[in-house]
MMTF fields as JSON, N, C-alpha, C and O atoms, coordinates in Angstrom:
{
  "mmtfVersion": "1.0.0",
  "mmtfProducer": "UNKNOWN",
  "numBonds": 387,
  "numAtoms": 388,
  "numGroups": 97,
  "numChains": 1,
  "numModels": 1,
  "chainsPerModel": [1],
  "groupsPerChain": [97],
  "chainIdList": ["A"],
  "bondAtomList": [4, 2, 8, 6, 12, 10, 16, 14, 20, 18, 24, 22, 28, 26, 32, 30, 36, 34, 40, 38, 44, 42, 48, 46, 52, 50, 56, 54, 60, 58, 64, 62, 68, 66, 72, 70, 76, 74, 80, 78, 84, 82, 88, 86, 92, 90, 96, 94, 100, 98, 104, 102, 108, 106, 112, 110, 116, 114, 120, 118, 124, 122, 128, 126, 132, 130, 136, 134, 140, 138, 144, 142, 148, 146, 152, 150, 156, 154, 160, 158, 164, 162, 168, 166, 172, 170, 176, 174, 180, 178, 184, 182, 188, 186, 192, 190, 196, 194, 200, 198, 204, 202, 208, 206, 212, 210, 216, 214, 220, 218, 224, 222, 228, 226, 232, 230, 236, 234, 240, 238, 244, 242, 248, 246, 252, 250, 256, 254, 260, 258, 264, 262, 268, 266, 272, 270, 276, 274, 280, 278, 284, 282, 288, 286, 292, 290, 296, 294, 300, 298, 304, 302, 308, 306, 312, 310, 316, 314, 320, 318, 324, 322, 328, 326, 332, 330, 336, 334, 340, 338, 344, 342, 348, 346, 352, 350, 356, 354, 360, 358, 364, 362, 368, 366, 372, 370, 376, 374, 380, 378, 384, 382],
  "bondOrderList": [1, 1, 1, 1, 1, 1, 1, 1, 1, 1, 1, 1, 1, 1, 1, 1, 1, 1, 1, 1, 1, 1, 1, 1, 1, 1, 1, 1, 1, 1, 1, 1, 1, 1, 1, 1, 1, 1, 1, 1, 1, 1, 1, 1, 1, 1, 1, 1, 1, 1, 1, 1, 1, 1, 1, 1, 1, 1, 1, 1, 1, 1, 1, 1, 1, 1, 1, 1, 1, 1, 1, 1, 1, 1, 1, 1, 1, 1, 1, 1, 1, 1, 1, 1, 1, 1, 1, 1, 1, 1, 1, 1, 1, 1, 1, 1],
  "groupList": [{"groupName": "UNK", "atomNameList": ["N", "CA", "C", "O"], "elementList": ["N", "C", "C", "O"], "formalChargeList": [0, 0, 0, 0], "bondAtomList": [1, 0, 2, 1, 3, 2], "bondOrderList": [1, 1, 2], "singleLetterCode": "X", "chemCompType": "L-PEPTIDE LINKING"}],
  "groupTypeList": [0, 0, 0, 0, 0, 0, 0, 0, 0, 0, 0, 0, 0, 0, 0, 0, 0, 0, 0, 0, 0, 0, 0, 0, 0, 0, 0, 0, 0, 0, 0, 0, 0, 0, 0, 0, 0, 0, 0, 0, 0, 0, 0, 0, 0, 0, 0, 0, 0, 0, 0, 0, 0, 0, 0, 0, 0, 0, 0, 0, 0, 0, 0, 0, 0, 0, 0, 0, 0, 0, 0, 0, 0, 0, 0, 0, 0, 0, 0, 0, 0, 0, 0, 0, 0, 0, 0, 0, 0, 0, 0, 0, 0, 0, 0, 0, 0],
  "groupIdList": [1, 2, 3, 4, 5, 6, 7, 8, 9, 10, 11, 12, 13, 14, 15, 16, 17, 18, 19, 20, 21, 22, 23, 24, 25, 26, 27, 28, 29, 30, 31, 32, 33, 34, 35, 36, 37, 38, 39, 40, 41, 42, 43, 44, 45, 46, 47, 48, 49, 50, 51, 52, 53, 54, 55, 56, 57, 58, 59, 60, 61, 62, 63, 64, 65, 66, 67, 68, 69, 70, 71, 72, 73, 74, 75, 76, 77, 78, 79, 80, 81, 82, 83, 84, 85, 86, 87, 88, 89, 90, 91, 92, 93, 94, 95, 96, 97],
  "secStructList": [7, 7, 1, 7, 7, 1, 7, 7, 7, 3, 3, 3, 7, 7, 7, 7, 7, 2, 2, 2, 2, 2, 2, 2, 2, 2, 2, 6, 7, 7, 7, 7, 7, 2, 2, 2, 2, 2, 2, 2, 6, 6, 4, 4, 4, 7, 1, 2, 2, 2, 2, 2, 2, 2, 2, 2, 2, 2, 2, 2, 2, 2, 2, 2, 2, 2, 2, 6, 6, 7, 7, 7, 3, 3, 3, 7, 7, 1, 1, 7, 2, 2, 2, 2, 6, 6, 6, 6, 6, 6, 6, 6, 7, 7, 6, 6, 7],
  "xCoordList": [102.694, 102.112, 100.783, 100.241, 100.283, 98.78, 99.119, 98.142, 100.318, 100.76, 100.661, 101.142, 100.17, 100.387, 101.813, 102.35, 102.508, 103.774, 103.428, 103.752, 102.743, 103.084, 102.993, 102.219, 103.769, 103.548, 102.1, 101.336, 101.904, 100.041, 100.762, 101.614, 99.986, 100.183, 98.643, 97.523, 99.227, 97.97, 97.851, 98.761, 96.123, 95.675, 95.277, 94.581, 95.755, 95.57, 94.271, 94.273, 93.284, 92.073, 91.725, 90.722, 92.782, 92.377, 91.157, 91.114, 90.001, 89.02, 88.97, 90.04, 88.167, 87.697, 86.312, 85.893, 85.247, 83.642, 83.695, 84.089, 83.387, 82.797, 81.566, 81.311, 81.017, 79.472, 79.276, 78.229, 80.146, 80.251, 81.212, 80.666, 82.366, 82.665, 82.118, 82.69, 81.19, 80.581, 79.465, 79.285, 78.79, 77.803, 78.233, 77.764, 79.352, 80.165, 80.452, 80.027, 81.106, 81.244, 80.12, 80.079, 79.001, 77.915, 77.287, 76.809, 77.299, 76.637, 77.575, 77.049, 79.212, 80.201, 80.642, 81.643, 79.414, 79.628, 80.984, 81.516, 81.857, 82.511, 82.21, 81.473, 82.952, 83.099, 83.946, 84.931, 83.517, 84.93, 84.92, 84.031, 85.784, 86.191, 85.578, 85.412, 85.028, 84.167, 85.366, 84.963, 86.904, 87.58, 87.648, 88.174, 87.156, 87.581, 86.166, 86.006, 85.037, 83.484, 83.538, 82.965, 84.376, 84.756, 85.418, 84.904, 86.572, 87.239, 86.639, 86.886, 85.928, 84.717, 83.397, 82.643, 83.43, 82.054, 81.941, 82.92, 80.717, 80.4, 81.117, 80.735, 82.136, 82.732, 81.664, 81.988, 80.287, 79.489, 79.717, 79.736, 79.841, 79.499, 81.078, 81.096, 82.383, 83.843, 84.637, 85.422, 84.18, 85.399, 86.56, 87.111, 87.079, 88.468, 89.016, 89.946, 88.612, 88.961, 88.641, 88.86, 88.079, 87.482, 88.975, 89.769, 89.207, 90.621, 91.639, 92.361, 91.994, 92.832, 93.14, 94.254, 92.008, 92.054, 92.132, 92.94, 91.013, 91.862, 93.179, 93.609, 93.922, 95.371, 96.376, 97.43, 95.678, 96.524, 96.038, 96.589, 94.986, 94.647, 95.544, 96.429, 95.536, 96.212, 97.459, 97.988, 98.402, 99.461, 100.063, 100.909, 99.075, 99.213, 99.177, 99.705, 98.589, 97.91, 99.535, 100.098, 100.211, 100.944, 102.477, 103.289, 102.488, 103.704, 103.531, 104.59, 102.332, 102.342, 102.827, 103.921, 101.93, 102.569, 103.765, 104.383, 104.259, 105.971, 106.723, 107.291, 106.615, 107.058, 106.883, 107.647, 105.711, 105.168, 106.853, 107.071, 107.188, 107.496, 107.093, 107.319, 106.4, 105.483, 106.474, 107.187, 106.546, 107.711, 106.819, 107.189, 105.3, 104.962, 103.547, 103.031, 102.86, 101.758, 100.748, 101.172, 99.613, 98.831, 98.056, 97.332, 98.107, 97.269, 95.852, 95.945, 94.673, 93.551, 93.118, 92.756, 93.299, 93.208, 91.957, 91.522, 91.009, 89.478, 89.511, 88.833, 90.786, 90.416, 90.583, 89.605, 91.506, 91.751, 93.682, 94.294, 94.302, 95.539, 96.181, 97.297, 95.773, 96.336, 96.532, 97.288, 95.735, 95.443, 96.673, 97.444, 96.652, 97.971, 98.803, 99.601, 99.625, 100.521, 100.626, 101.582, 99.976, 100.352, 100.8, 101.739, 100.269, 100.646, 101.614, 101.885, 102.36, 103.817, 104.82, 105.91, 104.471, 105.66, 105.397, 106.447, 104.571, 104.639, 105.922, 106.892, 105.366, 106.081, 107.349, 107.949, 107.824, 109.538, 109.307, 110.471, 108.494, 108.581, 108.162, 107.072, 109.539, 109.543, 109.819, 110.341, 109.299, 109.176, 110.888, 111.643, 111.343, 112.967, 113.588, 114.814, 112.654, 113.455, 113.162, 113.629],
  "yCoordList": [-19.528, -19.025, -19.706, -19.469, -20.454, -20.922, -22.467, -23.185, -23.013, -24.656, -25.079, -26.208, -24.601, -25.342, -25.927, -25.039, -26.932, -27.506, -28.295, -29.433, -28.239, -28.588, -27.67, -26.714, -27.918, -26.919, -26.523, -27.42, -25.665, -25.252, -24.482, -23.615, -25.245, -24.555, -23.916, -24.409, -22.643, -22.202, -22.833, -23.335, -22.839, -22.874, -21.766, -20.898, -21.672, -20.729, -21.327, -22.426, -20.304, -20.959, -19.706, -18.998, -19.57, -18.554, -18.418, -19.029, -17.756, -17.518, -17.472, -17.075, -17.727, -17.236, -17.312, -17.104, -17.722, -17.186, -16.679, -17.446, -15.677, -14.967, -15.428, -15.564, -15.584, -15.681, -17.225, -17.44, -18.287, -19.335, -18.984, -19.182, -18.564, -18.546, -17.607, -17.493, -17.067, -16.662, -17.463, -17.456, -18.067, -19.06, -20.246, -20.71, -20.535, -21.607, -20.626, -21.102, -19.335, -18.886, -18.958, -19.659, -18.123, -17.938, -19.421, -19.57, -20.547, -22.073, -22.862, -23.667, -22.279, -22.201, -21.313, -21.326, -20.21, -18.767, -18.664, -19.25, -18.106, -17.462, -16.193, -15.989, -15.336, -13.5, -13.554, -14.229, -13.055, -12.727, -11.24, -10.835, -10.368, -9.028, -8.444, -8.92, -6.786, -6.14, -5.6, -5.091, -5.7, -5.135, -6.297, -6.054, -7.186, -8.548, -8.424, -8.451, -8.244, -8.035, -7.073, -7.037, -6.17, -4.885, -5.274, -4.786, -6.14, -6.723, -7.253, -6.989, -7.936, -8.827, -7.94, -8.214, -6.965, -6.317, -6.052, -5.802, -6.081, -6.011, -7.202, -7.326, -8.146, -9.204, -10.21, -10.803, -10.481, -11.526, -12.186, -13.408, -11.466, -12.208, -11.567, -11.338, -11.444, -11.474, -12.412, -12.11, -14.322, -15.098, -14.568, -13.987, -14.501, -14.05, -12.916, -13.326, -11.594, -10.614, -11.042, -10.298, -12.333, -12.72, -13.635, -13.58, -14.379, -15.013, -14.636, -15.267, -13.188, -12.425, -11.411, -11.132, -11.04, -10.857, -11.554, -11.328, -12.903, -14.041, -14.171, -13.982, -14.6, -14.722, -13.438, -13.544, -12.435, -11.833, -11.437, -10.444, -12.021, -11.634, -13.089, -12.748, -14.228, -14.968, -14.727, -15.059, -13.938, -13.842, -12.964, -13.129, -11.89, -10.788, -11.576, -11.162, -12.775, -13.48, -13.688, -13.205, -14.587, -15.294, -14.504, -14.956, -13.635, -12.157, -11.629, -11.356, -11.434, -10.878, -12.21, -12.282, -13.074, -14.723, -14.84, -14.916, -14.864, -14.51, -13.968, -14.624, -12.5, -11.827, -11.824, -11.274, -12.581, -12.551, -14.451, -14.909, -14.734, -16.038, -17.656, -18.821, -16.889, -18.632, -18.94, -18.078, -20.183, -20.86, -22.38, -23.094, -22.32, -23.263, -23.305, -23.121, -23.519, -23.317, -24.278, -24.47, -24.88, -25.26, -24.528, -23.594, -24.776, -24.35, -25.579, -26.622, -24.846, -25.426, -25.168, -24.116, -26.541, -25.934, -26.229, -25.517, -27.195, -27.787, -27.767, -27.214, -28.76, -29.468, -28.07, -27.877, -26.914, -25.507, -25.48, -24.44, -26.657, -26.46, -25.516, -25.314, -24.73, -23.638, -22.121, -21.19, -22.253, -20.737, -20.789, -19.865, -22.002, -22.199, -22.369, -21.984, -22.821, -22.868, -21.969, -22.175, -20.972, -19.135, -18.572, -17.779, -18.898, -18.277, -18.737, -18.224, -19.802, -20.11, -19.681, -19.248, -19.795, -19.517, -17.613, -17.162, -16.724, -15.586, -15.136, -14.384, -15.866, -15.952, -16.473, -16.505, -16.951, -17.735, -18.652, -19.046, -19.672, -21.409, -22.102, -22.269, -22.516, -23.554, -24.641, -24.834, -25.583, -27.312, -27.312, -26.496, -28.443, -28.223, -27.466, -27.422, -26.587, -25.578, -26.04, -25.464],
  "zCoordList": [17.92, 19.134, 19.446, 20.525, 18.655, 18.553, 18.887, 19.096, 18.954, 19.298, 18.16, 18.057, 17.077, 15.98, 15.453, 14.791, 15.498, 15.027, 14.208, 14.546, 12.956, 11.467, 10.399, 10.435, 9.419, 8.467, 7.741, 7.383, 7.625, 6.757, 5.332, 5.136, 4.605, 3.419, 2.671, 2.54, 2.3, 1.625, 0.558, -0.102, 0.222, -0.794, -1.524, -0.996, -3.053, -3.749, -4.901, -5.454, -5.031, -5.778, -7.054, -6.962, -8.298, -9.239, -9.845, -10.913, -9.51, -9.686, -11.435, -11.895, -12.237, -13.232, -13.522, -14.661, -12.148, -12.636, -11.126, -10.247, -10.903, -10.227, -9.463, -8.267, -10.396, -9.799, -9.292, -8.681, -9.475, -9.212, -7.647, -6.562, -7.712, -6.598, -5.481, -4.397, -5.749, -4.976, -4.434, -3.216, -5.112, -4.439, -3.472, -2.432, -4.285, -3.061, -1.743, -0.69, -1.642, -0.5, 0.298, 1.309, -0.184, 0.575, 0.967, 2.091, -0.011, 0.653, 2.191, 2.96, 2.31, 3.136, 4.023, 4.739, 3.839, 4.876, 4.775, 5.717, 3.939, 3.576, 2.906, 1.941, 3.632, 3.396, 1.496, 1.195, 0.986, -0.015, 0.261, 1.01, -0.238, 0.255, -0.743, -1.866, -0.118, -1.39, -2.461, -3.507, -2.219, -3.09, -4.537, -5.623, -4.248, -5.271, -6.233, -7.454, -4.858, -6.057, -6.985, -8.075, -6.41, -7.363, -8.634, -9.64, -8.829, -9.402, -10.696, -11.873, -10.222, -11.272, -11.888, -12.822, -11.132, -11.772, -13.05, -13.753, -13.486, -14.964, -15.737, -16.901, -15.285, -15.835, -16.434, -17.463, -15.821, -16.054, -17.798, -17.943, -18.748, -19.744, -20.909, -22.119, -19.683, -20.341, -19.559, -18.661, -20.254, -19.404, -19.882, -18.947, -20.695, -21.179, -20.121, -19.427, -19.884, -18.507, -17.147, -16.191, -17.001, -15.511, -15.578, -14.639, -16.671, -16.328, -15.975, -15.203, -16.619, -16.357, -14.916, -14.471, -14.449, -13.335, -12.379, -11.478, -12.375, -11.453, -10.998, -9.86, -12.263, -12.513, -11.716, -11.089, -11.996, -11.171, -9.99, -9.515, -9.245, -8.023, -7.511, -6.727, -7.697, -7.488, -7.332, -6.271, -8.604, -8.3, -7.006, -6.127, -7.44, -5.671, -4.592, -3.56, -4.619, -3.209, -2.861, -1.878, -3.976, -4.051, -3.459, -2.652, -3.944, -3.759, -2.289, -1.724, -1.552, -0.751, 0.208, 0.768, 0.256, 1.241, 1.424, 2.486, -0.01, -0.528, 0.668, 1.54, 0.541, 1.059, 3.101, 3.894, 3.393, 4.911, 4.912, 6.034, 4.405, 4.566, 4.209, 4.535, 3.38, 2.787, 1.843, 1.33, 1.587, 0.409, -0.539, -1.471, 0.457, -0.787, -0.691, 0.411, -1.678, -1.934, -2.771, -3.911, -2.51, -3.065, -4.264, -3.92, -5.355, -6.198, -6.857, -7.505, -6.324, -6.669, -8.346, -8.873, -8.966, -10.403, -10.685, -11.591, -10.163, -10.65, -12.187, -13.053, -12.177, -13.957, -14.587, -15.309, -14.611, -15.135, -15.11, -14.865, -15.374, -15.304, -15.825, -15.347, -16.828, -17.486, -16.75, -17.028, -15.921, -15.165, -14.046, -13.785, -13.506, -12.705, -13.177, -12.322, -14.324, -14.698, -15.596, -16.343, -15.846, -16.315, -14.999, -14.924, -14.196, -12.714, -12.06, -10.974, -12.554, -11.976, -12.88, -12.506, -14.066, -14.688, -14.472, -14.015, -14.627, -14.662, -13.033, -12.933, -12.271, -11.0, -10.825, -9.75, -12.069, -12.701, -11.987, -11.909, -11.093, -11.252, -12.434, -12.98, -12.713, -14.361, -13.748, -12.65, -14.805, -14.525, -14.25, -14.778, -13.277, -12.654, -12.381, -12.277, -12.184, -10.881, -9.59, -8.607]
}
């Protein structure tokens, strides 16, 4: 409805510092949502639970797109290949499928 005729694919970006992605938002005036700051709170000094929640805020991202009609997706790994590829396979994309 917007004339757009090419495909857009999201980018998916699994957070695991908080406080880092938050400074990039705010240097890019980007909003993040107060339900996600919630998410992370008190996380500052547990990377191990900041990964884990990432991962699955990612995967929700990923399920809900899913479900609106999205079929492919960018995942931003910044040199963190592991966080995305917990997050595909949790989601059953395996290498040759």
């Amino acid at each position: 409805s917007a004339g757009i005729d090419v495909e857009i694919i999201p980018g998916i970006l699994p957070v695991s510092n908080f406080k880092q992605a938050k400074k990039f938002a705010d240097m890019t005036n980007v909003r993040i949502p107060a339900w996600m700051a919630q998410m992370f709170d008190g996380l500052d000094d547990d990377a191990e639970t900041r990964k884990l929640v990432g991962a699955n805020i990612a995967m929700d991202m990923v399920k809900i797109l899913s479900r609106e009609g999205v079929k492919d997706f960018h995942f931003y790994t910044l040199n963190r290949a592991e966080m995305s590829y917990a997050i595909c396979h949790t989601l059953g994309v395996r290498p040759g499928l």
